[in-house]
C-alpha positions as a Markdown table, in Angstrom:
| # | Residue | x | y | z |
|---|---|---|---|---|
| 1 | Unk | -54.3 | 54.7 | -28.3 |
| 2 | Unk | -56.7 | 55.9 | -25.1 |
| 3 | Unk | -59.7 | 55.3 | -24.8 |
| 4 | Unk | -61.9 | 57.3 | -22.3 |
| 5 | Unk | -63.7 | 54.6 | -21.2 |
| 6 | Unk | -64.7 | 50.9 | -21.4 |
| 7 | Unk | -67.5 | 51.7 | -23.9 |
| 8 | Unk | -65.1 | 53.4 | -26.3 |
| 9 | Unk | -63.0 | 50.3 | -26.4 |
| 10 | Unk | -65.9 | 48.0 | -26.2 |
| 11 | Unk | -66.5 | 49.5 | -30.0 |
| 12 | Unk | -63.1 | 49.2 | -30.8 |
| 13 | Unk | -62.9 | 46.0 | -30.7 |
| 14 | Unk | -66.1 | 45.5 | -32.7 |
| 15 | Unk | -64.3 | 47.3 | -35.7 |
| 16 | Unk | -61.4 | 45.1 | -35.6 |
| 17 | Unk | -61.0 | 42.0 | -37.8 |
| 18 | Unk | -57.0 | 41.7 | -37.3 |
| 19 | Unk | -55.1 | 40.5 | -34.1 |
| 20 | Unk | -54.9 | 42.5 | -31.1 |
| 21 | Unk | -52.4 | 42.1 | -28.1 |
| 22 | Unk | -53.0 | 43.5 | -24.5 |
| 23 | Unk | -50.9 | 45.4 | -22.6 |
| 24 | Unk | -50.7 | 46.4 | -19.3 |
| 25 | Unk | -46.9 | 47.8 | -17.4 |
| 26 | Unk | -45.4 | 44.7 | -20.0 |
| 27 | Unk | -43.5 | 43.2 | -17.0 |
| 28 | Unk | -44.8 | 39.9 | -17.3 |
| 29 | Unk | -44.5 | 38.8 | -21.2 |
| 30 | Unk | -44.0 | 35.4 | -21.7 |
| 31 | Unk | -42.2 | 34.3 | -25.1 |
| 32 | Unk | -41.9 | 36.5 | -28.2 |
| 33 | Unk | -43.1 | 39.9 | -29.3 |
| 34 | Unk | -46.1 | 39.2 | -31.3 |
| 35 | Unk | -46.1 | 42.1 | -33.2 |
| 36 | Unk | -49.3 | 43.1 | -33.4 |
| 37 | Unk | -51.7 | 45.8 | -32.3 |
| 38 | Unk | -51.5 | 46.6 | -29.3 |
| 39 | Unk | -54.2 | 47.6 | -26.9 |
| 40 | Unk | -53.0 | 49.3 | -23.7 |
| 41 | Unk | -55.1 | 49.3 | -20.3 |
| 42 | Unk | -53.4 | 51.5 | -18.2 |
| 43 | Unk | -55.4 | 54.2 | -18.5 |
| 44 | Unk | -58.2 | 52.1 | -16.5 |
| 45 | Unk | -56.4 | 53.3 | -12.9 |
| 46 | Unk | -58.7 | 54.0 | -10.6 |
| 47 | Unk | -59.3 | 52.6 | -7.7 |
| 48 | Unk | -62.7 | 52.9 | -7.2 |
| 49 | Unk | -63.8 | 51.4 | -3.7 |
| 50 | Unk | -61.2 | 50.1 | -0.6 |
| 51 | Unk | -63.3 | 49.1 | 2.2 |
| 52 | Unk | -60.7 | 48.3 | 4.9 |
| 53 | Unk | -63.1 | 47.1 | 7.1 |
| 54 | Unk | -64.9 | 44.7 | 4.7 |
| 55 | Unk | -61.5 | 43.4 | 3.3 |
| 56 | Unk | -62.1 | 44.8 | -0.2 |
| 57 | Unk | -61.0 | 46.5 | -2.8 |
| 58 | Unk | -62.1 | 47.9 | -6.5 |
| 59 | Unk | -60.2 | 49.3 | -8.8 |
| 60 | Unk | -59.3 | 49.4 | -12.5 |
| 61 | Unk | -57.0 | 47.1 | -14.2 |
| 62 | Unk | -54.6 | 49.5 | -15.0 |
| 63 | Unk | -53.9 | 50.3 | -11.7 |
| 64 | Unk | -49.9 | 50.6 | -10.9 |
| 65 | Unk | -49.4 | 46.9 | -8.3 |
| 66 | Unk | -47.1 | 49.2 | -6.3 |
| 67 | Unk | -50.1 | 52.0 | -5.8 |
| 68 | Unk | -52.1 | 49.7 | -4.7 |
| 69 | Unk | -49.4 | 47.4 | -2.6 |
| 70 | Unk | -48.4 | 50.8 | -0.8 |
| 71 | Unk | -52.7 | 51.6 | 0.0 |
| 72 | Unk | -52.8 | 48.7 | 1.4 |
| 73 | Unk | -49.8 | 48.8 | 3.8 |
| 74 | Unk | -51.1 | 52.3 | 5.0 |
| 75 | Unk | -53.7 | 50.5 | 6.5 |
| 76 | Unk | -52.2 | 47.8 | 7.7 |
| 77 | Unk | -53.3 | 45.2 | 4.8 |
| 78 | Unk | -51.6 | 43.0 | 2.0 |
| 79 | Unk | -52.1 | 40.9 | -1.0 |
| 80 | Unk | -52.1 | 37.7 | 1.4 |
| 81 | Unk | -50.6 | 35.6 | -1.8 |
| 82 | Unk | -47.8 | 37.5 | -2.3 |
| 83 | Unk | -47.5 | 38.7 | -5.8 |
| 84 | Unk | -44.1 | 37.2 | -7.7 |
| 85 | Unk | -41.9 | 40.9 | -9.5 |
| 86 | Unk | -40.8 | 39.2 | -12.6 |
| 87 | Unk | -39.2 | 42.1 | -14.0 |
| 88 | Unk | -35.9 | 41.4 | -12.5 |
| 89 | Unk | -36.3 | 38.0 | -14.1 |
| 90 | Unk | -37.3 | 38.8 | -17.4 |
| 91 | Unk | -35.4 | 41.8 | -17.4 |
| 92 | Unk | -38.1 | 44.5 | -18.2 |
| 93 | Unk | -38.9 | 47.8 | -17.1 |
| 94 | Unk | -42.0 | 49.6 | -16.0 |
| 95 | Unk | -45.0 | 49.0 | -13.5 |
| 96 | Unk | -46.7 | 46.0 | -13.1 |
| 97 | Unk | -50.5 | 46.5 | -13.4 |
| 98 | Unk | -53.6 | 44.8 | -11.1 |
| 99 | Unk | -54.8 | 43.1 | -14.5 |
| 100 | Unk | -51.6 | 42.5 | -15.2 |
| 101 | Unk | -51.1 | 40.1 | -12.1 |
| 102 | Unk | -54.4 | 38.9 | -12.1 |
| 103 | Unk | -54.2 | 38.0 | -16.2 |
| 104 | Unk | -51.2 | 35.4 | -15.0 |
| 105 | Unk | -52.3 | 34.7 | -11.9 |
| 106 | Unk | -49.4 | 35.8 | -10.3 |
| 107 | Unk | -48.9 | 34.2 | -7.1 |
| 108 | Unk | -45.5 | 34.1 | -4.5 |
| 109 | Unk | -44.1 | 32.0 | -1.5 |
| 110 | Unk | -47.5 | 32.7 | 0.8 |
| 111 | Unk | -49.4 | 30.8 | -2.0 |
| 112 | Unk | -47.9 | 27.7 | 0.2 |
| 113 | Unk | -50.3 | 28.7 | 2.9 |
| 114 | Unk | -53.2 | 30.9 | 1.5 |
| 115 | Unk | -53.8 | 29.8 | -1.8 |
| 116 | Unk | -53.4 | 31.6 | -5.3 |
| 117 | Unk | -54.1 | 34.9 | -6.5 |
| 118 | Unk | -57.4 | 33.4 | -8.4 |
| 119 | Unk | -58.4 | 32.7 | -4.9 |
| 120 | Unk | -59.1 | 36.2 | -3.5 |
| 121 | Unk | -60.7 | 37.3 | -6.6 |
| 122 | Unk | -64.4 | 38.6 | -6.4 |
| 123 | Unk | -65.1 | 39.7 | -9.4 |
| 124 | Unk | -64.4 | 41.1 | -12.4 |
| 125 | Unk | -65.3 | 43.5 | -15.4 |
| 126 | Unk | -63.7 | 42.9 | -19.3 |
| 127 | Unk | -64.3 | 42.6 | -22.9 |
| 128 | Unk | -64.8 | 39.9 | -24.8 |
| 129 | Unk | -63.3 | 39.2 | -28.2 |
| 130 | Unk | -66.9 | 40.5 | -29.6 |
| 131 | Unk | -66.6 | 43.8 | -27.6 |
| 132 | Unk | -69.3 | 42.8 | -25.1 |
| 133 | Unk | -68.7 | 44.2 | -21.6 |
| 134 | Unk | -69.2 | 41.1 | -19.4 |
| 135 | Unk | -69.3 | 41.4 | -15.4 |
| 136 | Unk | -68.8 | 38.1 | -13.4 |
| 137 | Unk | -69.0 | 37.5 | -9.5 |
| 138 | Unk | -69.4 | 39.6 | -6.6 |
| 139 | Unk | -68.0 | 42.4 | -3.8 |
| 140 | Unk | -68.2 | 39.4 | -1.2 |
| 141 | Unk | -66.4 | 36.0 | -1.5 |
| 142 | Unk | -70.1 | 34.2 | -0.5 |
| 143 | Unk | -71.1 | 35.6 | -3.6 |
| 144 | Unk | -70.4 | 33.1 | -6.0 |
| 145 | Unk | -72.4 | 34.2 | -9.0 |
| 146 | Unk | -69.8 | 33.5 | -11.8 |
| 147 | Unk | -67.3 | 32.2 | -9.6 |
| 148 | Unk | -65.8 | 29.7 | -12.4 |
| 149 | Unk | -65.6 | 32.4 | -14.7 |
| 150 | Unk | -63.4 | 34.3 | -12.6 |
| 151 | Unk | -60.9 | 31.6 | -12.0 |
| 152 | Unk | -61.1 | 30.9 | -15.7 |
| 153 | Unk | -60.4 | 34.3 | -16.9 |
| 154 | Unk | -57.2 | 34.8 | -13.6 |
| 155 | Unk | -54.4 | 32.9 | -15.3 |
| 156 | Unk | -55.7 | 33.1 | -19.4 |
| 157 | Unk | -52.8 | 35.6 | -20.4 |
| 158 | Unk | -54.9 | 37.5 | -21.6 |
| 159 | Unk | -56.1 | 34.9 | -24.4 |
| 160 | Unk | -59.8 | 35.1 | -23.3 |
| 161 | Unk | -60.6 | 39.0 | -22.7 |
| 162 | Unk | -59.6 | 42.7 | -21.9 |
| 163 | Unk | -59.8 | 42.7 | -18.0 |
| 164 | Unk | -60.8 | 46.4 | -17.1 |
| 165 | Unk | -62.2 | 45.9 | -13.4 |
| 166 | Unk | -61.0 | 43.9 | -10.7 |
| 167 | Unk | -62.6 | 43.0 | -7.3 |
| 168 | Unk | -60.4 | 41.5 | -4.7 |
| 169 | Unk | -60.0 | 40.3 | -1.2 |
| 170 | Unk | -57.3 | 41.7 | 0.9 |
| 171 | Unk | -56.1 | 40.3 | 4.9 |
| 172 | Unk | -54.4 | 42.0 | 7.5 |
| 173 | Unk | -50.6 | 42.1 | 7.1 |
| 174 | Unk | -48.9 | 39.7 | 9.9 |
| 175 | Unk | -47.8 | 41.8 | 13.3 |
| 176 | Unk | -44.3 | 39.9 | 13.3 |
| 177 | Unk | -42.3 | 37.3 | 11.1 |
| 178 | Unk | -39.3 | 35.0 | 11.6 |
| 179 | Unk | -37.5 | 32.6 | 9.3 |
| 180 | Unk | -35.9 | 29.4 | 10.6 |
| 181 | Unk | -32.4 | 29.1 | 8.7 |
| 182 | Unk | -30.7 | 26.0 | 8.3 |
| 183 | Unk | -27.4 | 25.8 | 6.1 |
| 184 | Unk | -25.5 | 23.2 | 4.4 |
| 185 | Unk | -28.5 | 20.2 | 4.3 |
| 186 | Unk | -28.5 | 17.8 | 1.4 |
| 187 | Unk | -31.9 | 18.5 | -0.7 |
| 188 | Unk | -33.2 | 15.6 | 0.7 |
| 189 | Unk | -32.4 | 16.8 | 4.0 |
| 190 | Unk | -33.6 | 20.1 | 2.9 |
| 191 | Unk | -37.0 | 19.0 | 1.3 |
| 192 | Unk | -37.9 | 16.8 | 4.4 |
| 193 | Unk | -37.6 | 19.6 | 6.5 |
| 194 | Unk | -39.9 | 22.0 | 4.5 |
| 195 | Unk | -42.7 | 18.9 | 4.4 |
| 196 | Unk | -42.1 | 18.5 | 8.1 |
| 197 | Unk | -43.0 | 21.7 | 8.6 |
| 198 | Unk | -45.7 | 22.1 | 6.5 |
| 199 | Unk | -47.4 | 18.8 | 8.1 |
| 200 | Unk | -47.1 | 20.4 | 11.5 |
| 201 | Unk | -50.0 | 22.3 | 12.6 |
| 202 | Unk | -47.5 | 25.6 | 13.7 |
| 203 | Unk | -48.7 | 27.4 | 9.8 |
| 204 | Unk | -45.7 | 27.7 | 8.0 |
| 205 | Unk | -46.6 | 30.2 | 5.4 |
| 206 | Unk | -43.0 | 29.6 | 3.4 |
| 207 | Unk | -40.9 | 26.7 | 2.5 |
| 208 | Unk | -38.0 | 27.3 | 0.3 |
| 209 | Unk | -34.2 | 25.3 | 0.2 |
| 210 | Unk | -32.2 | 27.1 | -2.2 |
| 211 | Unk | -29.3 | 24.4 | -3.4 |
| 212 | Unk | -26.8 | 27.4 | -3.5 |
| 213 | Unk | -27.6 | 30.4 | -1.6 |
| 214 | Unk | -25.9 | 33.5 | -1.4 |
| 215 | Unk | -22.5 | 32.2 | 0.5 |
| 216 | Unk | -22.6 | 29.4 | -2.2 |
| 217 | Unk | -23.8 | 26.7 | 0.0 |
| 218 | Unk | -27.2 | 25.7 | 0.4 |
| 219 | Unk | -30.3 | 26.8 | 3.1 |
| 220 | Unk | -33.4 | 26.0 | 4.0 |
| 221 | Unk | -35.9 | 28.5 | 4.7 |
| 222 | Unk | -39.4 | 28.0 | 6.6 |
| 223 | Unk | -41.2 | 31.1 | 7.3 |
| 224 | Unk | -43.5 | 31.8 | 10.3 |
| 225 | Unk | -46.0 | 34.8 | 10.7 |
| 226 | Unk | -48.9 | 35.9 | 13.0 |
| 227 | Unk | -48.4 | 37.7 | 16.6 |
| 228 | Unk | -45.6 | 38.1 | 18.3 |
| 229 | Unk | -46.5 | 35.8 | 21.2 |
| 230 | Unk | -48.0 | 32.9 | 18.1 |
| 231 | Unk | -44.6 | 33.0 | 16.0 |
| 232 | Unk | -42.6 | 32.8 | 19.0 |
| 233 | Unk | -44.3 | 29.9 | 20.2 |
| 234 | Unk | -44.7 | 28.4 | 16.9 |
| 235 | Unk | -40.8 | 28.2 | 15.9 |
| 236 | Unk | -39.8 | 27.1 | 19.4 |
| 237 | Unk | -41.7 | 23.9 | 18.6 |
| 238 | Unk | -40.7 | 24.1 | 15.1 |
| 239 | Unk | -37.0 | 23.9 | 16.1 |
| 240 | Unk | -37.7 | 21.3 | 18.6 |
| 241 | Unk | -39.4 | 19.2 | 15.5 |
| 242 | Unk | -36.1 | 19.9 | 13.1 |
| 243 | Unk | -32.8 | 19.7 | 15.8 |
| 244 | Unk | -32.0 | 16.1 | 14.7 |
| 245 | Unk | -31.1 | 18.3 | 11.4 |
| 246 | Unk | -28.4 | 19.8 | 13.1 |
| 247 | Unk | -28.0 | 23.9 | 13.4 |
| 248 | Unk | -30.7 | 26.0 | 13.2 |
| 249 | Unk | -30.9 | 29.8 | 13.1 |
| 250 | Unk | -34.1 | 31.9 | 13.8 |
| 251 | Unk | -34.0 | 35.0 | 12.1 |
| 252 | Unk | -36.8 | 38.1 | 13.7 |
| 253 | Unk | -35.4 | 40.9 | 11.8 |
| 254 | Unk | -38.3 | 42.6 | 9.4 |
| 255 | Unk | -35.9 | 43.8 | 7.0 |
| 256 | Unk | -34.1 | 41.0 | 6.9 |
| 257 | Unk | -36.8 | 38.6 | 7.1 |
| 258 | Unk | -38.3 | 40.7 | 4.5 |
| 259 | Unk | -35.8 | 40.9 | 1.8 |
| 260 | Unk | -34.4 | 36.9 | 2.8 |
| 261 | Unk | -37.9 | 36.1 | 1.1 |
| 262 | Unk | -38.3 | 38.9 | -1.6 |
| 263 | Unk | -34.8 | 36.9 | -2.7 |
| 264 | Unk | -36.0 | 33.4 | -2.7 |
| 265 | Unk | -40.6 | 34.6 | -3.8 |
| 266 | Unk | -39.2 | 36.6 | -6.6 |
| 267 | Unk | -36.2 | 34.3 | -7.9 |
| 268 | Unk | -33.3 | 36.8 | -7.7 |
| 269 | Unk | -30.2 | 33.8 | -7.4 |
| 270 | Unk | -31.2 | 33.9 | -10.9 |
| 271 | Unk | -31.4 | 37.7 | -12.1 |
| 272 | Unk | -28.7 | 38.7 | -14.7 |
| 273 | Unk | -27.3 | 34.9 | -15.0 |
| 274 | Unk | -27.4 | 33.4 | -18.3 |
| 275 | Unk | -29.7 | 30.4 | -19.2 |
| 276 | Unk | -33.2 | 29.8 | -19.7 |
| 277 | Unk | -35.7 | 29.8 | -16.8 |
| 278 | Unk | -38.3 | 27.0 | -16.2 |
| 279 | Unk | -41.0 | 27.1 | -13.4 |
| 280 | Unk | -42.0 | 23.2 | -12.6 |
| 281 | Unk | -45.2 | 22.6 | -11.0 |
| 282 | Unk | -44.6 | 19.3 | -9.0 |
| 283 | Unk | -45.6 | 16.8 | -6.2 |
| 284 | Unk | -43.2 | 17.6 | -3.2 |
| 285 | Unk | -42.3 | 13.9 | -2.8 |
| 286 | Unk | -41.3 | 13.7 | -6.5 |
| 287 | Unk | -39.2 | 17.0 | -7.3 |
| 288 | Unk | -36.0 | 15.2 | -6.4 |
| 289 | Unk | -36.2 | 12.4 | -8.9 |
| 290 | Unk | -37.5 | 15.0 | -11.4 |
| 291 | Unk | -34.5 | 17.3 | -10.8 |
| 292 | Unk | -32.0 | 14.7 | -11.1 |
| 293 | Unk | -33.3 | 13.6 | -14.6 |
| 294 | Unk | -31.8 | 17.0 | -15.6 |
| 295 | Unk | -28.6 | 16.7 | -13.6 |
| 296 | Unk | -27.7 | 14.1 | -15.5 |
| 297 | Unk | -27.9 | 15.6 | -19.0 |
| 298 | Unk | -27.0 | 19.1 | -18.4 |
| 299 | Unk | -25.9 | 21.7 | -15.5 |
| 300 | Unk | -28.4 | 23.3 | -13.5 |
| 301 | Unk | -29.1 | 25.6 | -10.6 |
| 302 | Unk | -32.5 | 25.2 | -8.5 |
| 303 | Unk | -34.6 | 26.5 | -6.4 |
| 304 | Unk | -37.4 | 24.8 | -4.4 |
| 305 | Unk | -40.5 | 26.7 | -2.9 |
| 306 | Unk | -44.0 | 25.3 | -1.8 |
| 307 | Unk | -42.3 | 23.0 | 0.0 |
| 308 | Unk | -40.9 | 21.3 | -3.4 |
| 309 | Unk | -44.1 | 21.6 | -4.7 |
| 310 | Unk | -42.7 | 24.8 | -7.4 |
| 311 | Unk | -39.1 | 24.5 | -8.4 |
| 312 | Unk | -37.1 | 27.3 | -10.5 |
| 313 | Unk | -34.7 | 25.7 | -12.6 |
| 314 | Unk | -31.9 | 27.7 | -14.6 |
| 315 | Unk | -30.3 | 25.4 | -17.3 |
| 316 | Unk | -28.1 | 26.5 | -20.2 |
| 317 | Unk | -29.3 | 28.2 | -23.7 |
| 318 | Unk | -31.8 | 26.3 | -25.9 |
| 319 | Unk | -31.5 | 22.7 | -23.3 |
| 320 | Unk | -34.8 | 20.9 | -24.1 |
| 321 | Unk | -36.1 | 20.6 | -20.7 |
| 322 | Unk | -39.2 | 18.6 | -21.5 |
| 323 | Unk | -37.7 | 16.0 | -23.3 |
| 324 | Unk | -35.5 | 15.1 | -20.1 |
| 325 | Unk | -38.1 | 15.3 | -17.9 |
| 326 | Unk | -40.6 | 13.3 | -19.9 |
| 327 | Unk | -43.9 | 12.0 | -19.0 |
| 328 | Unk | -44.2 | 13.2 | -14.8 |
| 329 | Unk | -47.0 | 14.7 | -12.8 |
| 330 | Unk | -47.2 | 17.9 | -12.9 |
| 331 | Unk | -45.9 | 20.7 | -16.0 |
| 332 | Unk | -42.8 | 22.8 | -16.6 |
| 333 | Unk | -43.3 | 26.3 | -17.9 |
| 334 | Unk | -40.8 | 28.3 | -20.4 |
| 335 | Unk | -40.5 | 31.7 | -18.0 |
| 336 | Unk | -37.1 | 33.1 | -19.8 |
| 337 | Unk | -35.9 | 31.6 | -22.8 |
| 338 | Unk | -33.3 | 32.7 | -25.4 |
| 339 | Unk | -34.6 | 33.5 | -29.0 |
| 340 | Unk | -33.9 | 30.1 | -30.2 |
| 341 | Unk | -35.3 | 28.4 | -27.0 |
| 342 | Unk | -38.3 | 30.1 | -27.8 |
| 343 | Unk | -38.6 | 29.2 | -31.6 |
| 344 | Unk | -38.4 | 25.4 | -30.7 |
| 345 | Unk | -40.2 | 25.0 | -27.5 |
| 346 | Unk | -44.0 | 26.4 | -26.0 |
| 347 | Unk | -43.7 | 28.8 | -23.5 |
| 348 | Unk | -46.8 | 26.4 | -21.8 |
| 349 | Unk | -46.7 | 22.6 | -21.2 |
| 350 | Unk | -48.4 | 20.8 | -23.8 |
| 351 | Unk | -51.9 | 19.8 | -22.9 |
| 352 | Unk | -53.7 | 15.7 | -23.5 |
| 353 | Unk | -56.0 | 15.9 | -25.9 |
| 354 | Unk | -59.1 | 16.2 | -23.8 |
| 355 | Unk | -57.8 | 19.4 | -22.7 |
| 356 | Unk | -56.6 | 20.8 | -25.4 |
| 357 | Unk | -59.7 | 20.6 | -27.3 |
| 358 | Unk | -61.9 | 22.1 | -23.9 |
| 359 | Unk | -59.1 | 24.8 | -23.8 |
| 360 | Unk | -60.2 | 25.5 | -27.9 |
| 361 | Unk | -63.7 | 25.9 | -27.4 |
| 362 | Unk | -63.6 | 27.9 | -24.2 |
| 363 | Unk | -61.1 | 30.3 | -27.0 |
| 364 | Unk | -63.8 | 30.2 | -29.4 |
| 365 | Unk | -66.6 | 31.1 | -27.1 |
| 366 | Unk | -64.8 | 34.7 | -25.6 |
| 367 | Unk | -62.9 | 35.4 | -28.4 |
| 368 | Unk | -64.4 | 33.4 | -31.4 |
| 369 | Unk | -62.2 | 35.9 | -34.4 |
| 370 | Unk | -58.9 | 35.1 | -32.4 |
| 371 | Unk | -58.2 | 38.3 | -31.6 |
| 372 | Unk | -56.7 | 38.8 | -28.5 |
| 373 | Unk | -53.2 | 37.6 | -28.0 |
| 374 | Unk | -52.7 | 35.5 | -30.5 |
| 375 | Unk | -50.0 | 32.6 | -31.1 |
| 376 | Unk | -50.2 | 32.6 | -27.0 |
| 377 | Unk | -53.0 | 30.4 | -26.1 |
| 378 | Unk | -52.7 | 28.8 | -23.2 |
């Protein structure tokens, strides 16, 4: 169904007394098909102010991410954190929206350096589950009117609200990038080098050591970006800091540079391979111990990004992940799971108590019928 405008669906939602599920370019869906009504947002795509000067941008939720990515580059500009493509993961079609990515908070390599996608949000319009239009925050970041709300809403799933505006922050795109390569490390070796680096004051702004990478051997990956004469600079010290590792390349290519990273930010080792998909959300220090708890009751492949502090795990059909890993600091979400993975296990880590029951009332306070996106809280 369209809707001409955010009024129109605004009383559409009033009318409603069954559940409702939102939908975007349905790139991103976590877990089953709920099977309900859906309510599509694409036809919010307009982007209604890009200041290039001012770092900002407006535009509707429905906005194609690919629109507004190629804008952007036009004028020299980026989403600094790097937006993760899942669709190669998940295996799904279609365009990713602006709501879409800001609904999940979707957030790549650069997140290392510049912080989360809920970070560079200003503000934003939506719909609550009682069809009240609702605007939080600002056009500036020093407006913080409604701040929380916007990091409370960036991430929900879409269990909160109907996202139909988005403010956001954009930077300059970096004048050069190179990559400092080194093959064959242990992952102890690996990880040590990626906290190295990111302890050094030369702004690494990615740290990734893939345990088998393309050749089938492993490599460790630290990216460096700014002006020519900063990143040169910056990995000659960098290399100086990592030799007792052993070789080291420096890659300066953009293309290749550029794709070496869209491999590792947008997990393709793990496109078309069977297995379910976990994203673990870790200390650095600890990802090690964490991994091996798995290695020891099933095969695995991994991939470490953030330094260690976000590993990608493929393990076989249906393995109960959580139960290995038991009680450890951080969370392990379901990204791609079979059918019968997703029957028996929560897409989302299971939350103490405390938080579960904040999480609840938060719920009922947007959405107090349990309309939107139900049997997906968060």
């Amino acid at each position: 169904m369209n809707y001409a405008n955010e009024h129109e669906l605004a009383q559409f939602i009033k009318q409603r007394n069954h559940p409702l599920e939102i939908v975007g370019g349905a790139t991103r869906r976590l877990g089953l098909p709920l099977n309900l009504e859906q309510i599509n947002v694409t036809q919010f795509n307009t982007i209604k102010l890009y200041e290039p000067s001012a770092l900002t941008l407006i535009a509707g939720a429905g906005c194609k991410l690919t629109d507004i990515i190629a804008l952007l580059k036009e004028n020299g500009q980026m989403l600094p954190f790097e937006p993760i493509d899942m669709r190669g993961l998940l295996n799904t079609t279609g365009d990713s929206t602006l709501g879409g990515m800001i609904a999940t908070n979707a957030s790549g390599s650069r997140r290392v350096k510049v912080g989360a996608c809920r970070d560079f949000v200003l503000g934003l319009r939506f719909i609550n589950g009682e069809g009240k239009i609702l605007k939080t925050g600002g056009r500036v970041m020093k407006n913080v009117t409604g701040y929380d709300l916007v990091k409370l809403l960036c991430g929900s799933h879409g269990t909160l609200g109907i996202i139909t505006e988005v403010s956001i922050k954009v930077l300059p795109a970096p004048e050069h990038t190179s990559v400092i390569l080194a093959e064959g490390l242990s992952e102890f070796k690996g990880l040590d080098a990626l906290r190295k680096s990111l302890a050094s004051p030369y702004e690494v702004s990615g740290a990734a050591h893939l345990v088998s990478g393309q050749d089938g051997n492993s490599v460790t990956m630290i990216r460096i970006e700014g002006t020519v004469q900063s990143v040169n600079y910056r990995v000659h010290e960098l290399t100086h800091l990592l030799s007792p590792l052993g070789s080291i390349n420096v890659e300066s290519d953009p293309e290749k540079t550029r794709l070496g990273w869209d491999y590792v930010s947008n997990v393709k080792p793990f496109w078309n391979q069977p297995g379910d998909v976990w994203k673990i959300v870790i200390k650095p220090t600890e990802a090690i111990e964490q991994i091996n708890k798995i290695r020891e009751r099933t095969t695995s492949d991994v991939i470490y990004d953030w330094g260690g502090g976000l590993v990608w795990v493929l393990v076989p059909e249906g393995t109960p992940l959580r139960e290995y890993l038991g009680t450890f600091p951080g969370y392990a979400t379901l990204i791609r799971g079979s059918q019968t993975t997703l029957n028996h296990m929560p897409v989302f880590h299971p939350k103490d108590k405390p938080l579960q029951d904040l999480t609840t009332r938060i719920k009922r306070q947007f959405d107090p019928q349990n309309h939107f996106n139900r049997g997906f809280n968060i």
